[in-house]
N, CA, C and O atoms as a Tinker XYZ file with bonds, in Angstrom:
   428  protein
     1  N     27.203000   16.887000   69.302000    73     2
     2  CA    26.644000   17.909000   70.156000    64     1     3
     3  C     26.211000   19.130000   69.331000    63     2     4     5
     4  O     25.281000   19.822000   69.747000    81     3
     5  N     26.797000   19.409000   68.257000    73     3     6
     6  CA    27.125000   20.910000   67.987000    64     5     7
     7  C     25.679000   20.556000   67.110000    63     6     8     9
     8  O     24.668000   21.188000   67.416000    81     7
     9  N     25.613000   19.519000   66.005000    73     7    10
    10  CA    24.197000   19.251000   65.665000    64     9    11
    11  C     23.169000   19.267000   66.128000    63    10    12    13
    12  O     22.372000   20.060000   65.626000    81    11
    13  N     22.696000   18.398000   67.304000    73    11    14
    14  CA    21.899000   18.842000   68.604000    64    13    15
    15  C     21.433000   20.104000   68.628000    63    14    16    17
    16  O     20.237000   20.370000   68.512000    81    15
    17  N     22.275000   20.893000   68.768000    73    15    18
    18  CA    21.939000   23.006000   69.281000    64    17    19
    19  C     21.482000   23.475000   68.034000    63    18    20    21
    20  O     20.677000   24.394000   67.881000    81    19
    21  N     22.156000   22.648000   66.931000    73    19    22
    22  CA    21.463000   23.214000   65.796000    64    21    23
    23  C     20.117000   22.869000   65.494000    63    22    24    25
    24  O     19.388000   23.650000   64.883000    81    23
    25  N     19.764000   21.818000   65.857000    73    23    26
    26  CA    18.559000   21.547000   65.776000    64    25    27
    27  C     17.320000   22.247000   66.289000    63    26    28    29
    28  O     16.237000   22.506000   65.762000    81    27
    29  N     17.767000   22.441000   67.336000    73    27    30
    30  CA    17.637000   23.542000   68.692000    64    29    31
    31  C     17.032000   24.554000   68.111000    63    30    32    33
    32  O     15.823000   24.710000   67.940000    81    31
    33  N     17.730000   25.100000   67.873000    73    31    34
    34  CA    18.313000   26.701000   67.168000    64    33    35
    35  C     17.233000   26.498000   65.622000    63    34    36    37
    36  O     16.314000   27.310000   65.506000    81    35
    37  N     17.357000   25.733000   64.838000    73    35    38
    38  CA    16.674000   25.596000   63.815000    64    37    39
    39  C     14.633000   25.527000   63.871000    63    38    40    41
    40  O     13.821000   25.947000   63.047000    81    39
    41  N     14.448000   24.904000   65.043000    73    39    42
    42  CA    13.737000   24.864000   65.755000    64    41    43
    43  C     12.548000   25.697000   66.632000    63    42    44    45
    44  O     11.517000   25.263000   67.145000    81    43
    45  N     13.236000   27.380000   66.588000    73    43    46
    46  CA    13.116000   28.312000   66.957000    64    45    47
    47  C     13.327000   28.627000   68.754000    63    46    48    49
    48  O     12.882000   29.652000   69.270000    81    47
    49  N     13.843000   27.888000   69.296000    73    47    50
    50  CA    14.541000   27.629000   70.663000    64    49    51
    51  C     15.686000   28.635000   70.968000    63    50    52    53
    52  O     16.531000   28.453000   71.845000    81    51
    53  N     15.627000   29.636000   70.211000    73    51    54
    54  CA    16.544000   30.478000   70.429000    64    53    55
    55  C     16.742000   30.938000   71.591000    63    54    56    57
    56  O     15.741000   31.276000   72.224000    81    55
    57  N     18.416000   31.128000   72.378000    73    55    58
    58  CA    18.615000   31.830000   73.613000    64    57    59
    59  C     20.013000   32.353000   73.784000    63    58    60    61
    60  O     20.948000   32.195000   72.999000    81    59
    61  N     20.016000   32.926000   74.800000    73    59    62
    62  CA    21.636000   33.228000   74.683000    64    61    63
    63  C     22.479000   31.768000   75.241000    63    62    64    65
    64  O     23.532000   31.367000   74.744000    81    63
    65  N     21.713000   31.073000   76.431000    73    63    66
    66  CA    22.104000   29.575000   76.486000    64    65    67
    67  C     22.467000   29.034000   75.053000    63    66    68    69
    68  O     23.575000   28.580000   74.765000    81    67
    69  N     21.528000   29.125000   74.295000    73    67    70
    70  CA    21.979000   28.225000   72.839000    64    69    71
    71  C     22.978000   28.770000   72.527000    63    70    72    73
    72  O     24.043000   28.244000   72.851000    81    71
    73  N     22.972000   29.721000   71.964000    73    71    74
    74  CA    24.035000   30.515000   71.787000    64    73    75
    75  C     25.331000   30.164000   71.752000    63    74    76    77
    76  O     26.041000   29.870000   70.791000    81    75
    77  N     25.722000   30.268000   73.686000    73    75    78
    78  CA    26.921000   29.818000   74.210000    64    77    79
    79  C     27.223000   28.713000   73.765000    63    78    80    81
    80  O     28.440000   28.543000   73.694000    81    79
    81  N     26.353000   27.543000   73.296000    73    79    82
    82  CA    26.827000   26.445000   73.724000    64    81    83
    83  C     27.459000   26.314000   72.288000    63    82    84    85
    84  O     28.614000   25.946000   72.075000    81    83
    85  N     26.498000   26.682000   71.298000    73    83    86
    86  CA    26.659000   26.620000   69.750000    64    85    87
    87  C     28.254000   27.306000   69.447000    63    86    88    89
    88  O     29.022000   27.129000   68.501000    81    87
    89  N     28.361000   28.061000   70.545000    73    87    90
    90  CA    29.997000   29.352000   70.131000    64    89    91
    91  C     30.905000   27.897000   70.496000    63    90    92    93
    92  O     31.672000   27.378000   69.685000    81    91
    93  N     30.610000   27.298000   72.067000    73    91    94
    94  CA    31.717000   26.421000   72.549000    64    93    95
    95  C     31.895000   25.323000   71.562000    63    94    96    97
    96  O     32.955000   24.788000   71.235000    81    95
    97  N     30.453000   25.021000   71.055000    73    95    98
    98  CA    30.975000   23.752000   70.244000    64    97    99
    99  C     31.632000   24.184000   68.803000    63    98   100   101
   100  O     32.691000   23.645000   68.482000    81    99
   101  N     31.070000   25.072000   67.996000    73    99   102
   102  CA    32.277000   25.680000   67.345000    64   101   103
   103  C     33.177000   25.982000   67.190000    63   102   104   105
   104  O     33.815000   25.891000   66.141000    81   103
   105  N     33.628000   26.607000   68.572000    73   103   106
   106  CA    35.122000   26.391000   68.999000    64   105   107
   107  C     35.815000   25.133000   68.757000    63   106   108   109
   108  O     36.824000   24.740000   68.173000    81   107
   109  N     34.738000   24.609000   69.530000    73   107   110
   110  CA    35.805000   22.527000   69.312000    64   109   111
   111  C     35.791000   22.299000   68.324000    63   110   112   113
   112  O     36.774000   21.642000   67.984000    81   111
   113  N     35.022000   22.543000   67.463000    73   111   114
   114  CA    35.669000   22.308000   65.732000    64   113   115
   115  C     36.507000   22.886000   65.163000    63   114   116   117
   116  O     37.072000   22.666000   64.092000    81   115
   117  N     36.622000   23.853000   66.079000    73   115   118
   118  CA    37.392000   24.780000   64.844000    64   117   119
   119  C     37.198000   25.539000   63.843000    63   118   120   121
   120  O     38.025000   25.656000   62.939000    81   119
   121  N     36.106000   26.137000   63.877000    73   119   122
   122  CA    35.164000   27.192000   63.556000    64   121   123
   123  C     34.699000   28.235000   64.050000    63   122   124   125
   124  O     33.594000   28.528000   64.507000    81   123
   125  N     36.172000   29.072000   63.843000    73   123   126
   126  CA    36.218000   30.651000   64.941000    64   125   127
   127  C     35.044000   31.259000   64.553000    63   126   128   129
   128  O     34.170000   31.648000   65.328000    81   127
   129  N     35.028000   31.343000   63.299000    73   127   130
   130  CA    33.824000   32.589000   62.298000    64   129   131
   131  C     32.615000   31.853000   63.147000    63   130   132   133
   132  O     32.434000   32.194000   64.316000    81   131
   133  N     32.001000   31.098000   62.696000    73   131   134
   134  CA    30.777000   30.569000   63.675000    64   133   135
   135  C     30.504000   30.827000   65.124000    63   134   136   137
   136  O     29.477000   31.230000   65.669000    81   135
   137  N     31.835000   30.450000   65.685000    73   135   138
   138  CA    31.738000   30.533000   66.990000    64   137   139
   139  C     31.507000   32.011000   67.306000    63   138   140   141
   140  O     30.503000   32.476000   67.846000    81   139
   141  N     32.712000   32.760000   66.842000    73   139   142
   142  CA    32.123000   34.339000   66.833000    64   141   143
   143  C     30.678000   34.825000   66.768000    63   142   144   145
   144  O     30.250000   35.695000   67.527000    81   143
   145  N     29.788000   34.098000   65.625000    73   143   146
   146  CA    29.175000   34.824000   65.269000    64   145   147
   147  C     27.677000   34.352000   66.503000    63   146   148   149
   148  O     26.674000   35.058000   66.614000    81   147
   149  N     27.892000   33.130000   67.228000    73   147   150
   150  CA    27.066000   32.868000   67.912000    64   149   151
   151  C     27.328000   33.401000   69.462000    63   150   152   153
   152  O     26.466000   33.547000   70.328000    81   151
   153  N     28.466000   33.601000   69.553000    73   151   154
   154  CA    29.009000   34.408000   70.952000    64   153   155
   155  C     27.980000   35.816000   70.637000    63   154   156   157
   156  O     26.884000   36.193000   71.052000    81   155
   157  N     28.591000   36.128000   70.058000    73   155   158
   158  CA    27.749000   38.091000   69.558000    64   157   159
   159  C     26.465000   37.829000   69.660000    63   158   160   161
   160  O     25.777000   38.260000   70.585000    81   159
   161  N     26.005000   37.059000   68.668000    73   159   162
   162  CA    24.553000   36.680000   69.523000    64   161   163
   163  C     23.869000   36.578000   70.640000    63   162   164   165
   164  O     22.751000   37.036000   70.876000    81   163
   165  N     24.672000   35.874000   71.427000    73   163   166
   166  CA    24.981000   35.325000   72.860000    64   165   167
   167  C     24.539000   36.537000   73.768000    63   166   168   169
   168  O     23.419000   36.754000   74.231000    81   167
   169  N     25.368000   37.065000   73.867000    73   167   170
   170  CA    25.951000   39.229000   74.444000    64   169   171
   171  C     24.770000   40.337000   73.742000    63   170   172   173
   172  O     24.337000   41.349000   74.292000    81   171
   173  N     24.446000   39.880000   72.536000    73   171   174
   174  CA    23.182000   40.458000   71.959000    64   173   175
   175  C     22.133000   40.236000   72.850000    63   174   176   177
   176  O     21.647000   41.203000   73.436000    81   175
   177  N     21.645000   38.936000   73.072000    73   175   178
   178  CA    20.253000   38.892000   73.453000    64   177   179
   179  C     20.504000   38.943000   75.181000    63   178   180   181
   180  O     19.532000   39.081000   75.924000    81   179
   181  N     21.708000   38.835000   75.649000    73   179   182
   182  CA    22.296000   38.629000   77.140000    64   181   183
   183  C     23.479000   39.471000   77.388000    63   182   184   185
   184  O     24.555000   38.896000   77.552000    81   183
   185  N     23.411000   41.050000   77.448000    73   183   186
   186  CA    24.503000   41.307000   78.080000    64   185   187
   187  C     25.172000   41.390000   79.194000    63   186   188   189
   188  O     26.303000   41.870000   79.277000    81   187
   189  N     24.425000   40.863000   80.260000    73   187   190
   190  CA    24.762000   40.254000   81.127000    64   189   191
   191  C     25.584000   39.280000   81.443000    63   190   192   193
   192  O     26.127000   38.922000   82.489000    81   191
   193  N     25.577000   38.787000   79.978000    73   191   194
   194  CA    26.057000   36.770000   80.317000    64   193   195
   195  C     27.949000   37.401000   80.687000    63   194   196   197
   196  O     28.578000   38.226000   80.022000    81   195
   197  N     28.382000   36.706000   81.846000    73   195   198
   198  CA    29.829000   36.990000   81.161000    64   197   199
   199  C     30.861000   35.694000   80.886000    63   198   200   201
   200  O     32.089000   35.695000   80.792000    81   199
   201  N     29.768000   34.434000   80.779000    73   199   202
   202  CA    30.252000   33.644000   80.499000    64   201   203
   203  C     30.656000   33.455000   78.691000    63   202   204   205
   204  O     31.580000   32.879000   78.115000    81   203
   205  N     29.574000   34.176000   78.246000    73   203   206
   206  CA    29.245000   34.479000   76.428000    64   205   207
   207  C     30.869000   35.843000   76.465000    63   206   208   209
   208  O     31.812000   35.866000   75.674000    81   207
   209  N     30.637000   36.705000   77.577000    73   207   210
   210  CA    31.636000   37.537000   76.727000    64   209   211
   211  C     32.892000   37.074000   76.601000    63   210   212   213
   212  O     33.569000   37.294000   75.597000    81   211
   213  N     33.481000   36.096000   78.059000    73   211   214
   214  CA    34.324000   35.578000   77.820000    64   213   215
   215  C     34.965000   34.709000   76.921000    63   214   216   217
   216  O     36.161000   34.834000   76.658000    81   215
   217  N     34.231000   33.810000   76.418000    73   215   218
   218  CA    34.778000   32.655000   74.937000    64   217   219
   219  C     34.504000   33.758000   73.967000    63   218   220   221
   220  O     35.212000   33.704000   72.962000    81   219
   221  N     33.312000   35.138000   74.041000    73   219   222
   222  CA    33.520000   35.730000   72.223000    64   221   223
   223  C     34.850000   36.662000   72.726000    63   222   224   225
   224  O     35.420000   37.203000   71.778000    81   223
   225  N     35.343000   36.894000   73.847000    73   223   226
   226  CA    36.918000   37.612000   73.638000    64   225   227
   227  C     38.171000   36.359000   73.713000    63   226   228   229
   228  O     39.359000   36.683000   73.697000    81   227
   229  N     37.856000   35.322000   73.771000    73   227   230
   230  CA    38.883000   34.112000   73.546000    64   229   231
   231  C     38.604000   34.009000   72.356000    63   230   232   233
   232  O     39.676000   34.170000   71.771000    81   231
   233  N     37.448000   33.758000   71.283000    73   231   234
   234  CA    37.249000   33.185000   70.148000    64   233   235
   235  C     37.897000   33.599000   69.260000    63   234   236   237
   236  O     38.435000   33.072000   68.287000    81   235
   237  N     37.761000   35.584000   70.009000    73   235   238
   238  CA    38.462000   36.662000   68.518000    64   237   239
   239  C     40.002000   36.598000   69.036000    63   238   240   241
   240  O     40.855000   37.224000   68.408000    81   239
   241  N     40.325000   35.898000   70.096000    73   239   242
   242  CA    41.574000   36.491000   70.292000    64   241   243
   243  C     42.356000   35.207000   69.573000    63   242   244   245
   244  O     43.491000   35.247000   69.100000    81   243
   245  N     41.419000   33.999000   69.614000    73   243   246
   246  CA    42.218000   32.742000   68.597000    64   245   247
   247  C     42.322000   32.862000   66.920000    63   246   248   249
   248  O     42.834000   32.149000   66.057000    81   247
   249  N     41.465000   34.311000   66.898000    73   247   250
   250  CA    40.745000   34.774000   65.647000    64   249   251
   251  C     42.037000   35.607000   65.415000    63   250   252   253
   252  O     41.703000   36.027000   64.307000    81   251
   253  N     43.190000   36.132000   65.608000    73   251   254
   254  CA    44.009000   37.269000   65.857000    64   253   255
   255  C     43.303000   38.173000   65.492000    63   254   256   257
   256  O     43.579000   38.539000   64.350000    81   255
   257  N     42.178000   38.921000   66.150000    73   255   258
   258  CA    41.541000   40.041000   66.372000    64   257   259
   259  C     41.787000   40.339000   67.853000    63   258   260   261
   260  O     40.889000   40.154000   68.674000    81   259
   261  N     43.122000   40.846000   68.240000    73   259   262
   262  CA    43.178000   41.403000   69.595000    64   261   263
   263  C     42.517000   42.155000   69.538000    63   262   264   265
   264  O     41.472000   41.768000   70.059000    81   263
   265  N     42.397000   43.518000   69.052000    73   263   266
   266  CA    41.683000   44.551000   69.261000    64   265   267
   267  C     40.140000   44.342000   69.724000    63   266   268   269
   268  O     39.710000   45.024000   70.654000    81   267
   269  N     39.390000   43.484000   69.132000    73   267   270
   270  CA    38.282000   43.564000   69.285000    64   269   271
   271  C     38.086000   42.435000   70.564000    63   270   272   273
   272  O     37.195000   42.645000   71.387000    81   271
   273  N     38.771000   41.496000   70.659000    73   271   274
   274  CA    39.125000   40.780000   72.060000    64   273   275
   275  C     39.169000   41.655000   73.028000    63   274   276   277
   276  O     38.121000   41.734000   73.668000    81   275
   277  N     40.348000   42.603000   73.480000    73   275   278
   278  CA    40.147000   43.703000   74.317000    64   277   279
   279  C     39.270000   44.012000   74.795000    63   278   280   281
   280  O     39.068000   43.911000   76.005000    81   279
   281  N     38.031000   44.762000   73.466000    73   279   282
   282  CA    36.653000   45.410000   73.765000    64   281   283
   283  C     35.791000   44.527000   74.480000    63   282   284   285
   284  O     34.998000   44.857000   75.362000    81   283
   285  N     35.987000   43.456000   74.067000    73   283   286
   286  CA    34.587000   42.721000   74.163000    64   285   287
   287  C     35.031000   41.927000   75.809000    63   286   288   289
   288  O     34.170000   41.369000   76.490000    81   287
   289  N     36.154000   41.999000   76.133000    73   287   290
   290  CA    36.701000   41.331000   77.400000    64   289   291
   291  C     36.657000   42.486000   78.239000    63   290   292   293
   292  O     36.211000   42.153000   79.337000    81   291
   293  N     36.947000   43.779000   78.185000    73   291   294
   294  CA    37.083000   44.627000   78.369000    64   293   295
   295  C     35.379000   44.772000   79.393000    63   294   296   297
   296  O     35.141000   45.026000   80.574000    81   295
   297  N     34.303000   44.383000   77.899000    73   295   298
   298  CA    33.042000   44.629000   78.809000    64   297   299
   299  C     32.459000   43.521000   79.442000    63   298   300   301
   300  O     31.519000   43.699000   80.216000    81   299
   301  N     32.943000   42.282000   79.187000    73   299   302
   302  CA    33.046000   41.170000   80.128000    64   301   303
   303  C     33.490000   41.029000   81.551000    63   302   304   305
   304  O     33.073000   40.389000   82.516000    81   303
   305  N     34.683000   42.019000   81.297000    73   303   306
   306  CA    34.977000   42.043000   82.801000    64   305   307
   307  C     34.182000   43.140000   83.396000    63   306   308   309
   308  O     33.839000   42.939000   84.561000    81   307
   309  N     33.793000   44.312000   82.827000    73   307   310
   310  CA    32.577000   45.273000   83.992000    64   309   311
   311  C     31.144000   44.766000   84.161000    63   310   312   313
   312  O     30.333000   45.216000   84.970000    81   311
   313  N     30.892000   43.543000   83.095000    73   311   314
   314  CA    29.481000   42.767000   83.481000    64   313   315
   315  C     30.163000   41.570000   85.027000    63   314   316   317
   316  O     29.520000   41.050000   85.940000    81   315
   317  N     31.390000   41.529000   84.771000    73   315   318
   318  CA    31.460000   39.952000   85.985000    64   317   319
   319  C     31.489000   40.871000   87.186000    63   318   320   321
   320  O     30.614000   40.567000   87.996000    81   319
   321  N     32.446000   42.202000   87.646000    73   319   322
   322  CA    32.605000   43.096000   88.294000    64   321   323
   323  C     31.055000   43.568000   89.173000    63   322   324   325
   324  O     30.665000   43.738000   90.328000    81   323
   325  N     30.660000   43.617000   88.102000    73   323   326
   326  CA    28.629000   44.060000   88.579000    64   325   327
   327  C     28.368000   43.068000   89.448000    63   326   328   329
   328  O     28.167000   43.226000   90.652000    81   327
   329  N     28.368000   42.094000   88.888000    73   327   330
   330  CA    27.459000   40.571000   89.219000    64   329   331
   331  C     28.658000   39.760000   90.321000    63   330   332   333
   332  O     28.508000   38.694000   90.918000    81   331
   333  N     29.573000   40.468000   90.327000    73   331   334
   334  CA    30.604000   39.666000   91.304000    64   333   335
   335  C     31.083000   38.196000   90.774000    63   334   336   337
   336  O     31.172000   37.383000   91.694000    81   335
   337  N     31.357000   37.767000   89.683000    73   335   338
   338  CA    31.613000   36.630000   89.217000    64   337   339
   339  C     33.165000   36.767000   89.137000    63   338   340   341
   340  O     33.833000   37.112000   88.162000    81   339
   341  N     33.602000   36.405000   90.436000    73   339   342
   342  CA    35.490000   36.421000   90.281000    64   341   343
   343  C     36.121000   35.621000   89.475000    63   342   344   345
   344  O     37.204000   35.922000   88.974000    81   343
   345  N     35.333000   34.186000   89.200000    73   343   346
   346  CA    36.012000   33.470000   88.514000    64   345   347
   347  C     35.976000   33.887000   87.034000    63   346   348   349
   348  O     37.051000   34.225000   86.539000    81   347
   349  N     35.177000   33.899000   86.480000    73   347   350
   350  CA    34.818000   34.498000   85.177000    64   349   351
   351  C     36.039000   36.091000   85.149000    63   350   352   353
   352  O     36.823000   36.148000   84.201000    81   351
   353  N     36.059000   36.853000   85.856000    73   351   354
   354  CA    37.028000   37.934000   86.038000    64   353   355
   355  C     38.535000   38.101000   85.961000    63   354   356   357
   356  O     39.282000   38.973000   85.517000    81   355
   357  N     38.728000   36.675000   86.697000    73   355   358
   358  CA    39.752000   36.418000   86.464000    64   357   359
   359  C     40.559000   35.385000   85.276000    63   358   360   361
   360  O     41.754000   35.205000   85.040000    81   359
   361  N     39.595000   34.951000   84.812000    73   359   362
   362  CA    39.828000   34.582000   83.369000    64   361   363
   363  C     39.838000   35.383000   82.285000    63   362   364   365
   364  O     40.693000   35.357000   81.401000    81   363
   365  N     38.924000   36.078000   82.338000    73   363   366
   366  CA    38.861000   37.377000   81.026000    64   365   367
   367  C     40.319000   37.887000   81.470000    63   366   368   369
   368  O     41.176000   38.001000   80.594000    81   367
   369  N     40.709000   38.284000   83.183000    73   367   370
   370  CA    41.977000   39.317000   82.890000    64   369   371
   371  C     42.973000   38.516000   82.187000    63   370   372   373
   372  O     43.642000   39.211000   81.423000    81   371
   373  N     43.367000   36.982000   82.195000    73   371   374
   374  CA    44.511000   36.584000   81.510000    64   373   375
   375  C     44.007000   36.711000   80.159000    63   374   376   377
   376  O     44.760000   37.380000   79.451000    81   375
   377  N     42.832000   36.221000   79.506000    73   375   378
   378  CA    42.894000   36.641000   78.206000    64   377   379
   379  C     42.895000   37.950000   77.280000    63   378   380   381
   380  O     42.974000   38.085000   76.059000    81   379
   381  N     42.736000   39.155000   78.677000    73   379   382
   382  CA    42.788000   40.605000   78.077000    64   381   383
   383  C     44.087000   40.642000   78.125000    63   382   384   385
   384  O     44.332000   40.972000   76.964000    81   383
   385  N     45.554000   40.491000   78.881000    73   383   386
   386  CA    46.442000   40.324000   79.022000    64   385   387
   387  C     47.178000   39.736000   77.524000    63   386   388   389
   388  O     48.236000   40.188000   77.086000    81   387
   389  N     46.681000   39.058000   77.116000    73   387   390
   390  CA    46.958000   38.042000   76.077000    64   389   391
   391  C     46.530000   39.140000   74.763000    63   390   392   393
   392  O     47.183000   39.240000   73.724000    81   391
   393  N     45.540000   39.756000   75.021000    73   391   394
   394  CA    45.110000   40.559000   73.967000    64   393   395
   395  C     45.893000   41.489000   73.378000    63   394   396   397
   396  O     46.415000   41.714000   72.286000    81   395
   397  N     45.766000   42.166000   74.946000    73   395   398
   398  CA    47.118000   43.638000   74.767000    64   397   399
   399  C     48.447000   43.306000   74.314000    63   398   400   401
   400  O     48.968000   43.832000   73.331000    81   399
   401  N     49.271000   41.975000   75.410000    73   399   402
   402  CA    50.155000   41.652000   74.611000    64   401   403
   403  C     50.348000   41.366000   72.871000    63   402   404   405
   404  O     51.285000   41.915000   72.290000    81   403
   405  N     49.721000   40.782000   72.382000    73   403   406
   406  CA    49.345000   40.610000   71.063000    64   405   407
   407  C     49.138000   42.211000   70.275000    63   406   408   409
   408  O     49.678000   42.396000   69.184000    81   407
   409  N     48.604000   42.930000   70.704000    73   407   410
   410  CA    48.112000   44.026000   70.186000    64   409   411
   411  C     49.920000   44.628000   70.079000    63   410   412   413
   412  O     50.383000   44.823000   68.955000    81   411
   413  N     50.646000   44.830000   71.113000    73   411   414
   414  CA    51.693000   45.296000   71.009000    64   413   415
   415  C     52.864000   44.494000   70.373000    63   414   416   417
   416  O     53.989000   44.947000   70.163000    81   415
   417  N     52.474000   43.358000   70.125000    73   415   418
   418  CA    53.682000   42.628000   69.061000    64   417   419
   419  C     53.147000   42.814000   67.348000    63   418   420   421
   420  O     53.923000   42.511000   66.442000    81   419
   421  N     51.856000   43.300000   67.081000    73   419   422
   422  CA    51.441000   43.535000   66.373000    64   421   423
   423  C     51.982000   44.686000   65.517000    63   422   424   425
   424  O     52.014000   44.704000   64.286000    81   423
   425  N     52.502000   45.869000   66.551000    73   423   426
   426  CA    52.777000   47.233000   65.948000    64   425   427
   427  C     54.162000   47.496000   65.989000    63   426   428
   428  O     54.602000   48.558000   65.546000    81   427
């Protein structure tokens, strides 16, 4: 799959769709840095998406970057809030939850 999007993507098919999908399948490899770096992309060209903000504040938070998990979930949840996307809302809150906790075992 993850080849596929690259092809995609190589292609000049660029979107925040690609994007996402390129972050998720990175994820499944196991390739936080990638996945990160195509989530941000994602939220770059779509800040709207809050499906993109959600996996780039899971990605950094598998990344132990709570802090920046926080932020980026943080504005995930006032894009789902806008757009009324409860489900998406209520996923970011357990992984902001997860963040903060982390942030405070940290210090």
């Amino acid at each position: 799959m993850r080849e596929g999007l690259e092809k995609l993507l190589a292609a000049g098919k660029d979107s925040a769709l690609l994007r996402l999908g390129l972050g998720n399948a990175c994820l499944a490899d196991g390739d936080l840095a990638m996945a990160e770096e195509h989530l941000r992309r994602a939220v770059c060209m779509d800040a709207n998406y809050t499906a993109a903000w959600k996996q780039l504040g899971r990605v950094l938070l598998d990344s132990a970057q709570p802090t920046q998990a926080q932020h980026a979930l943080e504005q995930g949840l006032e894009v789902a809030r806008r757009h009324g996307d409860k489900q998406a809302e209520k996923e970011m809150q357990v992984f902001l939850k997860r963040a903060l906790k982390a942030q405070s075992a940290g210090k």
